[in-house]
N, C-alpha and C positions, 0 to 999 in steps of 0.2 A: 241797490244791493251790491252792484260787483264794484261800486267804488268803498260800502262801508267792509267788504274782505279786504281791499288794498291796505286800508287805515290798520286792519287786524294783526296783517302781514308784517306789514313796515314795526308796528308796535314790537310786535313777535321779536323782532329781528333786534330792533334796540334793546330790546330787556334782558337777551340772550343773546354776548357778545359771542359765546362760543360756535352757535348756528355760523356764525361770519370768518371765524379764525380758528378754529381748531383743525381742520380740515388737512391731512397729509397728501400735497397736490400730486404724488408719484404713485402711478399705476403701478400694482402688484407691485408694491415696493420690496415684499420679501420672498419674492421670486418663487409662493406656494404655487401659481396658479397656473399651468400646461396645457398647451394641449396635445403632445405626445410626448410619453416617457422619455427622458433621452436615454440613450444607448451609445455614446462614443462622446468623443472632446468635439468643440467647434457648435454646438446645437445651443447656441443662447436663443437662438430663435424660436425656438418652441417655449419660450418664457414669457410669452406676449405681454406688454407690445414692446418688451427690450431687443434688440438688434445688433447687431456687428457693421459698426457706420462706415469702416474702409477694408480694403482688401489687407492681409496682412502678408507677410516675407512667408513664401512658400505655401501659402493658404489658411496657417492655423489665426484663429481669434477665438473669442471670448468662451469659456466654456459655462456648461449648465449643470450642474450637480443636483440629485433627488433623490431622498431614499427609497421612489420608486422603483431606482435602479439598483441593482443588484452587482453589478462588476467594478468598470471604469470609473464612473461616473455618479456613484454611489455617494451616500453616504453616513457615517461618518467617517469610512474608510472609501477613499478614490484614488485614482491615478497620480497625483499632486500630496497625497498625504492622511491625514487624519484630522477633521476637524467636524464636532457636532456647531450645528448650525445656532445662530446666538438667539434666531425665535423660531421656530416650525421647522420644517423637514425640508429647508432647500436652501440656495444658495450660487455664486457665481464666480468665475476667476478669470481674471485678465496677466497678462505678462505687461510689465511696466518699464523692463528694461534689460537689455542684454552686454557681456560682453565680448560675445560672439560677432553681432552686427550692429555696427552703431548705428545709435537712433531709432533700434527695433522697438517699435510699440504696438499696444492691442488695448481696442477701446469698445466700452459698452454706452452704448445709448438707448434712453427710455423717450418715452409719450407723457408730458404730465396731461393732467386730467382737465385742466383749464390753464390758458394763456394769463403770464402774472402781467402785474397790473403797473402801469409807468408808477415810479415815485415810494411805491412800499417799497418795506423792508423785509425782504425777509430770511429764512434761518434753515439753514441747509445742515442735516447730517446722515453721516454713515457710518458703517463699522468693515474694519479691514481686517486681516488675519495671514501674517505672511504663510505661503503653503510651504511646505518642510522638504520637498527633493531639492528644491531647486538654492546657490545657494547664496545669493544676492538680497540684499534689504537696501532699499530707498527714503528716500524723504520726499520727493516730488511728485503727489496724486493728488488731485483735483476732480473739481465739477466744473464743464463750461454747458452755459445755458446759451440757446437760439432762438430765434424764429422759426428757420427752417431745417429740418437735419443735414448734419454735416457728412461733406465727403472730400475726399483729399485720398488719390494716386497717385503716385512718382514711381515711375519703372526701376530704378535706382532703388526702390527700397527704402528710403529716408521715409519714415514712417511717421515720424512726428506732427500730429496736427497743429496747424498753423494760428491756432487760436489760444486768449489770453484768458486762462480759466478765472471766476468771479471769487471760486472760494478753492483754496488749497493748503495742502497740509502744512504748518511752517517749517521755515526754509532749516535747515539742520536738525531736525529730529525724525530721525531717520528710524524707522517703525522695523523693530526685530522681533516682537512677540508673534510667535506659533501656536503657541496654547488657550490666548487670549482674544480677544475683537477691541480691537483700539479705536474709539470713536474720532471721525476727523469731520472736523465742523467748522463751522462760517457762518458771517450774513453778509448781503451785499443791499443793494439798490437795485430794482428790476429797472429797464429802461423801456419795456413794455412789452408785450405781445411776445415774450419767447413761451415755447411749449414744448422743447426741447431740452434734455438734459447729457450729458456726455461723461461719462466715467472715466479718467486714464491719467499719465503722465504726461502735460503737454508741453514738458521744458525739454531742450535738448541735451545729451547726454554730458555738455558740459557744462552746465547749468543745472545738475542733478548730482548730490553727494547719496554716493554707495557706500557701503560697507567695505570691498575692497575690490582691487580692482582684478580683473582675469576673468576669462571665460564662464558660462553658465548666465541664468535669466534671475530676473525678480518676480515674483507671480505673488498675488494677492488673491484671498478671497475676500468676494463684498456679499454684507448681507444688508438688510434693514433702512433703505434708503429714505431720508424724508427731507422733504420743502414744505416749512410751511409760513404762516405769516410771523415776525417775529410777535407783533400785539398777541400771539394765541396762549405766550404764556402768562393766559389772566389768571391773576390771584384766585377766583375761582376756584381752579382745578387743584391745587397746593393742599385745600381740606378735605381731600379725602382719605379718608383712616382704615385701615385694620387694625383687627384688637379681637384676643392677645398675641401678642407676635410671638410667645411662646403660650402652645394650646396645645389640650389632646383631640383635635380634631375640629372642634366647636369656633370658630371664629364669625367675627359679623365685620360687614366693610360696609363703612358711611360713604354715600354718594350724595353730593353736596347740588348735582345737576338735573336737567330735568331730561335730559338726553339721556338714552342706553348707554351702560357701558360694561367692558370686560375686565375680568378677572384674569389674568392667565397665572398658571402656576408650572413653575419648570424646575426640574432637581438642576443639580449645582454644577451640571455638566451644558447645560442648556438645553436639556432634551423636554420638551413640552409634555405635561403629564395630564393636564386639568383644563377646563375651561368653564367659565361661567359669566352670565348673563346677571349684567346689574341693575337695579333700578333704582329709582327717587329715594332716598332714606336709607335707610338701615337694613341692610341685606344678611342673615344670617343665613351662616354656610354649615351646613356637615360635607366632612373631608375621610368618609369611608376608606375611601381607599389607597389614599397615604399610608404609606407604612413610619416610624419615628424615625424624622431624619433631619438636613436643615432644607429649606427649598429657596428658590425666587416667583418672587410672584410680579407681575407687572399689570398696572388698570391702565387701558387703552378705550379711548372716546375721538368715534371718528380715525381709526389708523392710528393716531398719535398716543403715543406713550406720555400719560402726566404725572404717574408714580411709580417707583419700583424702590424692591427692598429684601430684605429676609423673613424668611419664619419658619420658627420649629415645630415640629410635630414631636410629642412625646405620647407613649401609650402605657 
């Protein structure tokens, strides 16, 4: 008996490459999930399992934004600026580079969900958003992946971690949108067993093109972080449809899988309005409570985002 479930499994598994790849291997990768509000700058750590992996110049590092909060660290108005979050109601900000004190950096490090594997490939992205006080834009932010988490103190302040990130943004396109979330993406090689991932700038200040040069910081906001295998962009996921993308409400979305998946619907600010649960086939929706406007909708299976797009509501 428990050898003819193994045969079951193993089948399971081959017939259904997405069970094996579709998977976004970064805990709370869009930093919804708390366990206390924050209430000031400095608290990524209440973002579980994200952390602040070194001390920073004077003690500030990574901050945590929620529109649970109400003041500082609010959003979509916080200490840093104005920005609605690109999925849900949270988000986070690191300083990448100053020039006030050379080499000032501030880094966020997460927990992935399982150790990657020697020899894959796989396909890292995130989305940045420069914050609007501060008034410096970079080109040098990256992901470095570990075994074990990183730490790096120098009493001097040289802040720069010592390690050569796997994927980073390229070299001269230096990210100025405020209004916007600019995806910055890669693939690499896993070399095995890392379970650790690292957010920041880890080039030094002269090996980093600014926008100009003089006093003041660079700070980013990151949201929506994902690892996953590159194989998970199976053809598969590509057919699935909504129709009509202009509707008075009434639309139906094909799910070509046999896995759950979601619907999410956000007006055109990113602000998240809808959500719904999809199944096998042909899922017809009423959309009550849209008012006529244009929206984003995005289907997620497994964390991973496999379509997004537009649609109107007309009444």
């Amino acid at each position: 008996m428990k050898g003819r479930i193994k045969i079951k499994y193993i089948l399971l598994i081959l017939l259904n490459p997405l069970l094996l790849f579709s998977q976004n291997l970064v805990s709370n990768y869009s930093f919804e999930q708390y366990t206390v509000c924050p209430d000031n700058t400095e608290q990524i750590k209440y973002a579980t399992p994200w952390f602040q992996p070194h001390p920073s110049y004077g003690g500030y590092g990574a901050d945590y934004f929620n529109q649970c909060d109400t003041d500082f660290v609010s959003v979509p108005y916080n200490w840093f600026g104005y920005q609605y979050p690109r999925t849900g109601f949270a988000y986070t900000d690191i300083a990448v580079y100053s020039g006030n004190y050379s080499n000032y950096r501030e880094y966020l490090e997460g927990v992935l969900k399982d150790s990657l594997i020697a020899g894959q490939r796989y396909c890292v992205e995130f989305y940045v958003s420069l914050s609007d006080v501060y008034p410096h834009s970079i080109d040098a932010i990256g992901t470095y992946f570990s075994k074990d988490t990183v730490w790096f103190y120098n009493p001097n302040y040289d802040k720069v971690l010592p390690y050569q990130p796997q994927v980073e943004n390229r070299k001269g396109n230096v990210i100025t949108d405020t209004a916007n979330w600019v995806l910055v993406s890669g693939e690499f090689i896993a070399q095995g067993g890392e379970r650790f991932i690292t957010i920041g700038n880890f080039q030094v200040d002269s090996m980093t093109t600014a926008d100009s040069p003089g006093p003041g910081y660079a700070n980013y906001y990151i949201d929506d972080v994902s690892v996953t295998l590159c194989d998970s962009k199976d053809s598969s996921i590509s057919t699935f449809s909504l129709y009509p993308s202009l509707s008075n409400g009434e639309i139906t979305v094909s799910s070509p899988i046999t896995e759950k998946a979601t619907l999410i619907i956000n007006n055109i600010l990113g602000q998240r309005i809808a959500t719904y649960s999809l199944h096998p086939g042909n899922n017809s929706i009423t959309l009550p409570e849209l008012a006529a406007a244009m929206y984003l909708y995005q289907i997620v299976v497994d964390e991973v985002v496999v379509k997004k797009d537009k649609m109107v509501v007309v009444r």
